[in-house]
C-alpha positions as CSV (number, residue, x, y, z in Angstrom):
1,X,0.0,0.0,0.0
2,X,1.3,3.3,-1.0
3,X,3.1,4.6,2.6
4,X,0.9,7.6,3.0
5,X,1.4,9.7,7.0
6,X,4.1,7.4,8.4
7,X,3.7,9.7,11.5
8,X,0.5,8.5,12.2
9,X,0.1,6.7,15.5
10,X,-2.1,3.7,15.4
11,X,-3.5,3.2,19.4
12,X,-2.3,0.6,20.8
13,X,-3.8,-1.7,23.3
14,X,-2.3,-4.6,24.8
15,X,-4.5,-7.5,24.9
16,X,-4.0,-11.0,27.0
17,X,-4.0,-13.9,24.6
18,X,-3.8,-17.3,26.3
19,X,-2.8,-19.7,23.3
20,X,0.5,-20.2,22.1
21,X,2.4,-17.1,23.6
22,X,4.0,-16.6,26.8
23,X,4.8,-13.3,28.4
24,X,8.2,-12.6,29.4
25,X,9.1,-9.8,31.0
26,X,11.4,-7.2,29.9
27,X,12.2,-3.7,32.1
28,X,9.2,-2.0,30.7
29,X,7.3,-4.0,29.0
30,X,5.9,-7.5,28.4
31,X,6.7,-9.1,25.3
32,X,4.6,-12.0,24.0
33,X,6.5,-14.4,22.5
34,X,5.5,-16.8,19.7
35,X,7.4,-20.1,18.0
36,X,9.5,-18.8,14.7
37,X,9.1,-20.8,11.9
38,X,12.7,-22.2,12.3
39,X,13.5,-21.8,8.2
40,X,13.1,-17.9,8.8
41,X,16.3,-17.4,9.7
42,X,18.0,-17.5,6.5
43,X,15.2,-16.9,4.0
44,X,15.3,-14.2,1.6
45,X,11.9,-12.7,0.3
46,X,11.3,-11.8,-3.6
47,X,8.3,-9.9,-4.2
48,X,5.8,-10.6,-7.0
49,X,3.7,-8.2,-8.5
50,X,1.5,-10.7,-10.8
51,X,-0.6,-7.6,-12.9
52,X,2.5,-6.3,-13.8
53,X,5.1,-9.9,-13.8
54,X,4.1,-11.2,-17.2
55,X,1.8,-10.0,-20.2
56,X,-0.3,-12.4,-19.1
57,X,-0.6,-11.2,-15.5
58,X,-2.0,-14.2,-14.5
59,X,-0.7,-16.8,-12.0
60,X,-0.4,-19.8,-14.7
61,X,2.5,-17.2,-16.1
62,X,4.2,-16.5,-13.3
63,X,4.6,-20.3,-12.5
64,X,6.7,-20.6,-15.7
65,X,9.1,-18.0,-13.9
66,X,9.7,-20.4,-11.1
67,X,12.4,-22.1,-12.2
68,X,14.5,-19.7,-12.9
69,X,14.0,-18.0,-9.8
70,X,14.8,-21.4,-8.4
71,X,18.1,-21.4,-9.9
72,X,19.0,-17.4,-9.0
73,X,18.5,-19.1,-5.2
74,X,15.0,-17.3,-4.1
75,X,13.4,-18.6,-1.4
76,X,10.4,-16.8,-0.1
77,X,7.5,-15.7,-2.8
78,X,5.9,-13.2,-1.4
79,X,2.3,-12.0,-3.6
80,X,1.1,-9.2,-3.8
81,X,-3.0,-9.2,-2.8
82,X,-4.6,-11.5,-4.4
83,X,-8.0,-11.0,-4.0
84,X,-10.7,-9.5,-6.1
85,X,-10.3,-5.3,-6.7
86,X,-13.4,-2.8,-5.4
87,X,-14.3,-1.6,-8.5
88,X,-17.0,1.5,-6.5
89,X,-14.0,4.6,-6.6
90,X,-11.5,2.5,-8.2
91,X,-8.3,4.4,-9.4
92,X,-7.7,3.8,-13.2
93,X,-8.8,0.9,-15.1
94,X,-8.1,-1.5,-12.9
95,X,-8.1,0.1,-9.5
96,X,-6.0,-1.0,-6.7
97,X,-5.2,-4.6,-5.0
98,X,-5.1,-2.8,-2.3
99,X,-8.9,-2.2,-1.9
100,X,-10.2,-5.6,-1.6
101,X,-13.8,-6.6,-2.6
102,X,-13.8,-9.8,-0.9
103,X,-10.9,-11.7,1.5
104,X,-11.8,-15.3,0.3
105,X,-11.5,-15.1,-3.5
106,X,-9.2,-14.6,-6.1
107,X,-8.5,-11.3,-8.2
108,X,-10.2,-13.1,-11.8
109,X,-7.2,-10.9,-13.6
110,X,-5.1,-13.3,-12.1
111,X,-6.7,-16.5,-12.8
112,X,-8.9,-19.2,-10.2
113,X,-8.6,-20.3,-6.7
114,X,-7.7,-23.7,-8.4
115,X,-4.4,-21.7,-10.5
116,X,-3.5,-20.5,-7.2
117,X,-3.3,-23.5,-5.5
118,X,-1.6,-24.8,-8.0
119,X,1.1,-22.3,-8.1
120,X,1.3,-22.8,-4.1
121,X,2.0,-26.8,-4.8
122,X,4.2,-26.1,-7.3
123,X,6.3,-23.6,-5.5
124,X,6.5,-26.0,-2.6
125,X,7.6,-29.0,-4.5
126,X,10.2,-26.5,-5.9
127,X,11.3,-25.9,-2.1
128,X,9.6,-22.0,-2.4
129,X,7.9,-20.7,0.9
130,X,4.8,-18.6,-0.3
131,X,3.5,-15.8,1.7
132,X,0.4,-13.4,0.6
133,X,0.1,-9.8,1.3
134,X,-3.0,-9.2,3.7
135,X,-5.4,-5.4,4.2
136,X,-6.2,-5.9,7.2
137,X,-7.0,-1.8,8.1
138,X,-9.6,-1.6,5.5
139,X,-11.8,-2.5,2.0
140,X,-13.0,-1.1,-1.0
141,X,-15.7,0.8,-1.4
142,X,-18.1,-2.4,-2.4
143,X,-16.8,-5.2,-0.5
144,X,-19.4,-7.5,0.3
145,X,-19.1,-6.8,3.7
146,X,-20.3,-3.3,3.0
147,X,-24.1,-5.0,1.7
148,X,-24.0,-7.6,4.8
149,X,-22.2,-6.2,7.8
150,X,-22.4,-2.3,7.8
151,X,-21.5,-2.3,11.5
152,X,-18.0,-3.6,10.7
153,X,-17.4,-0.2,9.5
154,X,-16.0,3.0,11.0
155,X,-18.4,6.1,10.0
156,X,-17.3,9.1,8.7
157,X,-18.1,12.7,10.1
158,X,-21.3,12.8,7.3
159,X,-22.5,9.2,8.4
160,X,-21.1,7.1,5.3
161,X,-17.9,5.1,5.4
162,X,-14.8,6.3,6.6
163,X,-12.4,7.0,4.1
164,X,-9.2,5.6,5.0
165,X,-6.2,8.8,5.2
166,X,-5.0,10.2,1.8
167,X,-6.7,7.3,-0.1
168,X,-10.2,8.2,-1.2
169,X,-10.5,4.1,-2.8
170,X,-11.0,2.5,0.5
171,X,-12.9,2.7,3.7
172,X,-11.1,1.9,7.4
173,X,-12.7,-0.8,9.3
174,X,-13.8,-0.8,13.0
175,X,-12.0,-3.2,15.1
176,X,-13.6,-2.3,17.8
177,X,-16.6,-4.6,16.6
178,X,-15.2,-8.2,18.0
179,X,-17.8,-10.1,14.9
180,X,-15.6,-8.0,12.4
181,X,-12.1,-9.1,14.1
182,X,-13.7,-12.9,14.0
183,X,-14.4,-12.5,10.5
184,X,-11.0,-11.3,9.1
185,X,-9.6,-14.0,11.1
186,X,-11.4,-16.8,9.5
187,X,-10.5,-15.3,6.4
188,X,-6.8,-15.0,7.0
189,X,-7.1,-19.0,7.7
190,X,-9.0,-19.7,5.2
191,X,-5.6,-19.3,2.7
192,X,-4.0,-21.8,5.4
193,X,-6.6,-24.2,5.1
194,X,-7.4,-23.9,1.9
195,X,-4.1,-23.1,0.0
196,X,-1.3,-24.1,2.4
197,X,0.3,-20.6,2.2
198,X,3.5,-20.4,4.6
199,X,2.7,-16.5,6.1
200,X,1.3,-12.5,5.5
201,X,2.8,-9.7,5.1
202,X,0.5,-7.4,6.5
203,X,-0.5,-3.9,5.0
204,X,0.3,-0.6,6.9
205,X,0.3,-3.2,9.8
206,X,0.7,0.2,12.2
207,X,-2.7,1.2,10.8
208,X,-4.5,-1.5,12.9
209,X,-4.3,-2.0,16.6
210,X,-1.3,-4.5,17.5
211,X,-4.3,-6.5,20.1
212,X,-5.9,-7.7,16.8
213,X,-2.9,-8.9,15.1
214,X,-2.4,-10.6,18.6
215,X,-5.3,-12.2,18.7
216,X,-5.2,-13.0,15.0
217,X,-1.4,-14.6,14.9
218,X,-2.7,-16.7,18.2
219,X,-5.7,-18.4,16.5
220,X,-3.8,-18.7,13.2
221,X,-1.2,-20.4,15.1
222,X,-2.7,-23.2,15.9
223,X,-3.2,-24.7,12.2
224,X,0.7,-23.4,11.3
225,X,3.6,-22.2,12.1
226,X,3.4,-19.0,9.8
227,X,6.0,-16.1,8.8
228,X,4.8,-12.9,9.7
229,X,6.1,-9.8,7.9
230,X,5.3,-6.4,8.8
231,X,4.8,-3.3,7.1
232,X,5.8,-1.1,9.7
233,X,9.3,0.4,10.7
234,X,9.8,-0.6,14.6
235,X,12.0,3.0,15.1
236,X,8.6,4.3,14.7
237,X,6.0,1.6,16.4
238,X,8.4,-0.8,18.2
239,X,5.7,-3.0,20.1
240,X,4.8,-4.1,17.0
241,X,7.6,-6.7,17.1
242,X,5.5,-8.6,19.7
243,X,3.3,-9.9,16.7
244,X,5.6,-9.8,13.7
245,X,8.8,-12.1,12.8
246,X,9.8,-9.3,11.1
247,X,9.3,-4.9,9.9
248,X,10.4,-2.8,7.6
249,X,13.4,-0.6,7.5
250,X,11.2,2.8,6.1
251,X,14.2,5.3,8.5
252,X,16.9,3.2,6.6
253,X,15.3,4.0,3.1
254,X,14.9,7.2,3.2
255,X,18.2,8.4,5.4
256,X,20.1,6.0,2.4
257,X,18.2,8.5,-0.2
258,X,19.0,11.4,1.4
259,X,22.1,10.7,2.0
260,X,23.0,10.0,-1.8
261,X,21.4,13.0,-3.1
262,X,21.9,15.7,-1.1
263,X,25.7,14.0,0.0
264,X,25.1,14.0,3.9
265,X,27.5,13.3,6.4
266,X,28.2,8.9,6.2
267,X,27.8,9.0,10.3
268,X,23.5,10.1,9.8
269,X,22.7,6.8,7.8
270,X,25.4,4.9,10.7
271,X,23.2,6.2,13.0
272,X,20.1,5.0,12.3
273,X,22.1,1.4,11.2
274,X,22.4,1.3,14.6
275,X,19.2,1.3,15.7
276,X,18.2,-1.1,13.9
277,X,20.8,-3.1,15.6
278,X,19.2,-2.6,18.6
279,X,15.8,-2.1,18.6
280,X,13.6,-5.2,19.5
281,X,14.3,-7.8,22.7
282,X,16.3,-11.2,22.3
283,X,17.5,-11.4,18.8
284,X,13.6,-11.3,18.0
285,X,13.8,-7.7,16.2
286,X,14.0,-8.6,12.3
287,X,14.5,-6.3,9.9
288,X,13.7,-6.5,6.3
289,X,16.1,-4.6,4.0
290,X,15.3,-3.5,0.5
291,X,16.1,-0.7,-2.2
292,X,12.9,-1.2,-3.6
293,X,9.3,-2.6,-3.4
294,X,6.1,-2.0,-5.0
295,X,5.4,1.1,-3.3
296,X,8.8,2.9,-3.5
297,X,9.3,1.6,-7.6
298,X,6.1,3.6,-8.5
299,X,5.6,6.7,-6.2
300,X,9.4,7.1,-6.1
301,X,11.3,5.6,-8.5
302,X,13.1,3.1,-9.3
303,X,16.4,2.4,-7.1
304,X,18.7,3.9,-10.2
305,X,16.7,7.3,-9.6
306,X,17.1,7.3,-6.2
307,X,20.2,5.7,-5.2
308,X,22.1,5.9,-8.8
309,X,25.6,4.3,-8.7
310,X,25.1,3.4,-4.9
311,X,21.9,0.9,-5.9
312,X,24.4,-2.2,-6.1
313,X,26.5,-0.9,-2.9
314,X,23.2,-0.5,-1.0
315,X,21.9,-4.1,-2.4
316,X,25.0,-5.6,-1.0
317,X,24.1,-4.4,2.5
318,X,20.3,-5.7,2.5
319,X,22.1,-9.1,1.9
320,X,25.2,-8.8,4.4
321,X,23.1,-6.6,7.3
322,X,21.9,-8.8,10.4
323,X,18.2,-8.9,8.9
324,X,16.4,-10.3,6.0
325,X,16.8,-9.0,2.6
326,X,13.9,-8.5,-0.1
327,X,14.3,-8.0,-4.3
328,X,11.3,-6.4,-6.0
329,X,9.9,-8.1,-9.4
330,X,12.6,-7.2,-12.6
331,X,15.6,-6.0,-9.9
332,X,17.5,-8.6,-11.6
333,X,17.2,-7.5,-15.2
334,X,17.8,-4.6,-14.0
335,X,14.0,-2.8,-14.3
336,X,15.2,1.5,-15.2
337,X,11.0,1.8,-15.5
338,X,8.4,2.8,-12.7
339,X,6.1,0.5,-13.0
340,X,2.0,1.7,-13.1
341,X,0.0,1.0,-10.2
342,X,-3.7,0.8,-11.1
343,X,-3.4,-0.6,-15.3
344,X,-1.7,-3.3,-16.7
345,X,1.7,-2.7,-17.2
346,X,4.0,-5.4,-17.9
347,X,7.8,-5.7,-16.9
348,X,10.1,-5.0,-19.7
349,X,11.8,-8.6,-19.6
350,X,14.5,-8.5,-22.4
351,X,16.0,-11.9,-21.5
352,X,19.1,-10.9,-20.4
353,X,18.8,-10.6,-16.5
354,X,22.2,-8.7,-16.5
355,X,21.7,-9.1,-12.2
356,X,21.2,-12.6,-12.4
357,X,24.5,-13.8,-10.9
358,X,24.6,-10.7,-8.4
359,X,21.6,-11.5,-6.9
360,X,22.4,-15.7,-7.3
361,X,26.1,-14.7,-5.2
362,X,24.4,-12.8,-2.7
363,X,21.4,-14.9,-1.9
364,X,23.8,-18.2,-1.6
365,X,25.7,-16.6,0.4
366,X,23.0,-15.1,2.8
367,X,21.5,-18.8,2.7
368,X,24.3,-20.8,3.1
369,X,26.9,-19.1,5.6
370,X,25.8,-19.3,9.2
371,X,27.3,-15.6,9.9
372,X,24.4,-14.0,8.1
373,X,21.9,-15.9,9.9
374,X,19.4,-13.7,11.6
375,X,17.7,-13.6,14.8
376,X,20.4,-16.1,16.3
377,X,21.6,-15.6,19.5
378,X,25.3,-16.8,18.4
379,X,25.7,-14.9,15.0
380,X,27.3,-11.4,15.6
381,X,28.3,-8.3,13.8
382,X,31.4,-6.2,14.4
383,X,31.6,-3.2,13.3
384,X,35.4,-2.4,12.0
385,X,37.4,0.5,13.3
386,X,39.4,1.8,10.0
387,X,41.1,4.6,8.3
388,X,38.5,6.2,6.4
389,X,35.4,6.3,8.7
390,X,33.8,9.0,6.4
391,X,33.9,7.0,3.4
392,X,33.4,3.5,4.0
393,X,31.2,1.1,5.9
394,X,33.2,-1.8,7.2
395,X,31.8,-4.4,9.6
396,X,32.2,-8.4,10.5
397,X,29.2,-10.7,10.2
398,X,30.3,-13.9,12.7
399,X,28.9,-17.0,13.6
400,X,31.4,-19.4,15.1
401,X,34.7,-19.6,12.6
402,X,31.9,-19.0,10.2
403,X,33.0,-15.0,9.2
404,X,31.6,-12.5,6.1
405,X,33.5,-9.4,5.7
406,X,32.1,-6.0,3.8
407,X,33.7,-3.0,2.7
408,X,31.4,-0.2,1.3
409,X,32.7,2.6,-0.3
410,X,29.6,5.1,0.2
411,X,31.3,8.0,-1.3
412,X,31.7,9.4,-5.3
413,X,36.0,9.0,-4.8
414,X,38.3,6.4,-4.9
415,X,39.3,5.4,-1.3
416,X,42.5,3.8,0.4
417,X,41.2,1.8,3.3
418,X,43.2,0.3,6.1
419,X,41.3,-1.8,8.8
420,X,42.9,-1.3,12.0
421,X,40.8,-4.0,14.0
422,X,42.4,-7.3,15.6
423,X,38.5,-9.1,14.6
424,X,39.8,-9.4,11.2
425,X,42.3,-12.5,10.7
426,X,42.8,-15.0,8.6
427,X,41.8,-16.9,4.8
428,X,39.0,-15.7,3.0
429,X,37.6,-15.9,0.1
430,X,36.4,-13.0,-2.5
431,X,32.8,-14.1,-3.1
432,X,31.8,-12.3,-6.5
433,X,35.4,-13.2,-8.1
434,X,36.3,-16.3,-6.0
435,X,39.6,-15.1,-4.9
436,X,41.4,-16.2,-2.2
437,X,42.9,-13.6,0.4
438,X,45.0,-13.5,3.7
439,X,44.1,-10.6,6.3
440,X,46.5,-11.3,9.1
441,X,48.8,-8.4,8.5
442,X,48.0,-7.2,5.1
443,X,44.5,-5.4,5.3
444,X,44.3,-2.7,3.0
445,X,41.6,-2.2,0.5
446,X,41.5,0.1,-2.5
447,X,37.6,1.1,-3.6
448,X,36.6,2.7,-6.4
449,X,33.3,4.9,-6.1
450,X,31.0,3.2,-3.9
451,X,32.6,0.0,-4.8
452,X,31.3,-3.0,-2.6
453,X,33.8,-5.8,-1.5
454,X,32.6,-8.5,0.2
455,X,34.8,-12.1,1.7
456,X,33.5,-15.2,3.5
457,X,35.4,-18.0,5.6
C-alpha cells in the first residue's frame, strides 16, 4: 500500500492472549512471544507483483518463472493481494489490490482459486515458501461486507464510510466490533486451510491496533507455524515486534536517499544502522532490508533514480546486514522503468537478466553461511574500526569460525582503506570473483566509487 502519514500513531492496546504465547518480562514491558518458523532465519523474500510480472498477469504465467528464480536461489515468494479489486471509486482501469472486494477469493485478472493453489503446490515441490500480502486496516468501497455487515465499518463525520487517510479508494474498518475481528480472522485462515500458504505480510500493519494482530497470529497459530512480515518500521512503532517475525526498515530507506542526493554526512545513515541493531528484545527484532518494493518503484522511482551508482553498494548491505533482505519483481534484469500501479503494465523482460548472478552470489551466500543468519543468538556483527570512517562502511558478520567481511565505499571518490581492528584474521575468500585472500597483517583495500567488496570464511 502506497506509505501515505508514516507519522500517524495507530492506538495501541495490549490485549492478553492465552494460546501459544507466553509473556516474558522485559524492564518496561511485556513481550509476548510466539514459535518462529525455524526456516526464517535465512530466508530471503522476492516480491511478485503478478498484474504487472508477465503480459499475461496471470498466475499460470508467473509459474513458468519459477524455475528460474529457483536457480537465481530465491526462497520466499511473497504476492502481492490476491484478491478480487473494489471496483466502486477505483483508481484507473483496474483500480488497486489494495482495496479488496472480498478476502476469500481470487482477483479473476489473475486466474482461479484452483491456479493459485496450483502455483502454491508447485512452488512448494520447488522448495519456495509462499506468503500473501494481507489489508487488514480496510476495503474497497463495495466489499461484500459493506451489503451484509455495515457495523464492521467506522463512519465518517457525514455518516457514510470512513475513508481511510489520503486514499479516497477504501474505507477503514472498526476493530472495535469483536464479529468484524472474528471474520478477518477466519479469512486470513481460510488461505491456510485452503491453500497451504506459509505466512502474511501485512499492509500498513501500524494502521490497525497491534491486540488484533495478537489475537489473530494466536488463532492462526494453531493450524501453522506461519512467517509474519510487517509493514511497519519498529523505530517508529516498536511493540509491533511482539506480533511480527519481522518490519520494515522505512528510516533506513529514506536516510540512504538522502544521503546519496543531497551527500550527507556517512555517520546520519550509521546512525540510524544502529538502531536497527538494537531495537527489538532477544534477537527477535528482524528487519527487512530492500532498495525497492512495490510502493517505492512507483511513487518514487526506481532504485537507479534514487540511489544511482550506490543501488548495487546498498543491495550488497540488505544481503550482508543482520536482517532479512527482499528483491522487488525485474531487480535482476535490472527494471530502469516505474512501474504503473492501477493498469496493466508489464515488466520489460529482455531476457538478459544482466543481475542474475549478483543477486544468485548474494542470496547463496546469505542462505548458506551461518554468519548471516538472523535472529540467532550466536551470530554477531562487528563493526570495523578503519582509516577512512567517512567513506566507508566496514563491519564483520560472525557466527562461530563462520566470518563474512564487507567493505562499502559510500562515497563518489576512490578510497585507500586500512582496517585497523584485531576481529579481522585469517583466509577468505572474494565471493563475486572467488579469490582467495589472507588478512593477518596485510589489510588494506582500494575502492573505487561506492565499490562493494565482500569475503566469506
Amino acid at each position: 500500500m502506497k506509505k501515505l502519514l508514516h507519522f500517524l500513531i495507530t492506538g495501541i492496546s495490549l490485549m492478553a492472549c492465552n494460546h501459544h504465547i507466553s509473556p516474558t518480562k522485559t524492564k518496561n514491558k511485556t513481550v509476548m512471544a510466539f514459535k518462529k518458523a525455524d526456516w526464517i532465519n535465512n530466508t530471503d523474500v522476492y516480491e511478485v507483483n503478478v498484474r504487472q510480472y508477465t503480459p499475461e498477469g496471470t498466475f499460470n504465467a508467473f509459474a513458468k518463472e519459477l524455475p528460474r528464480l529457483k536457480e537465481m536461489g530465491v526462497s520466499t515468494l511473497w504476492l502481492m493481494p490476491i484478491t478480487p479489486v473494489a471496483q466502486k471509486n477505483k483508481k484507473g482501469s483496474l483500480g488497486s489490490p489494495y482495496a479488496c472486494s472480498d478476502y476469500t477469493s481470487i482477483n479473476p485478472e489473475f486466474g482461479t482459486l484452483g491456479d493459485f493453489k496450483a502455483l502454491v503446490k508447485q512452488a512448494h515441490s520447488m522448495g519456495f515458501k509462499v506468503i500473501i500480502d494481507w489489508v487488514a486496516n480496510h476495503t474497497g468501497w463495495d466489499h461484500s461486507w459493506t451489503k451484509t455487515h455495515l457495523e464492521y465499518y467506522q463512519k465518517g463525520t457525514n455518516g457514510d464510510f470512513k475513508i481511510a487517510s489520503g486514499m479516497d479508494d477504501i474505507i477503514e474498518l472498526d476493530y472495535t466490533n469483536p464479529d468484524m475481528r472474528k471474520a478477518m480472522i477466519e479469512a486470513m485462515e481460510f488461505w491456510v486451510k485452503e491453500c497451504d500458504i506459509d505466512g502474511y505480510r501485512c499492509d500498513l500493519a501500524f494502521w490497525v491496533n497491534l491486540d488484533f494482530w495478537l489475537q489473530a497470529r494466536t488463532e492462526l497459530e494453531k493450524t501453522k507455524t506461519l512467517f509474519w512480515l510487517a509493514e511497519n518500521d519498529p523505530l517508529e512503532h516498536p511493540l509491533y515486534y511482539q506480533a511480527f517475525d519481522a518490519c520494515y526498515t522505512w528510516a533506513w530507506m529514506h536516510k540512504t536517499e538522502d544521503f546519496y542526493k543531497n551527500s550527507q554526512d556517512i555517520h546520519i545513515i550509521d546512525t540510524v544502522m544502529h538502531q536497527y541493531d538494537t531495537v527489538g528484545d532477544n534477537h527477535n527484532a528482524i528487519p527487512l532490508w530492500f532498495t525497492s518494493n512495490h510502493d517505492e518503484n512507483t511513487w518514487n522511482g526506481t532504485e537507479y533514480e534514487k540511489y544511482g551508482d550506490a543501488a548495487k553498494a546498498l543491495a550488497v548491505f540488505s544481503f550482508t546486514r543482520n536482517g532479512i533482505p527482499l528483491i522487488y519483481s525485474g531487480q535482476e534484469m535490472p527494471n530502469h522503468k516505474r512501474l504503473e500501479f492501477f493498469e496493466h503494465d508489464p515488466i520489460a523482460w529482455n531476457g538478459k537478466y544482466e543481475l542474475h548472478d549478483f543477486y544468485k552470489t548474494l542470496l547463496g551466500l546469505h542462505k548458506n553461511n551461518p554468519a548471516l543468519r538472523t535472529a540467532d543468538a550466536a551470530a554477531t556483527t562487528i563493526d570495523l574500526s578503519n582509516t577512512t570512517p567517512n567513506n566507508v562502511l566496514a563491519y564483520l558478520r560472525k557466527n562461530g569460525a563462520r566470518e563474512v567481511l564487507v567493505l562499502l565505499n559510500m562515497s563518489k571518490q576512490f578510497v585507500r582503506c586500512t582496517i585497523n581492528d584485531d576481529h579481522l584474521t585469517g583466509k577468505f575468500k572474494d565471493v563475486f570473483h572467488n579469490v582467495e585472500a589472507y588478512f593477518t597483517s596485510q589489510k588494506e583495500f582500494d575502492l573505487q566509487p561506492w565499490q562493494y567488496l565482500v569475503y566469506e570464511k
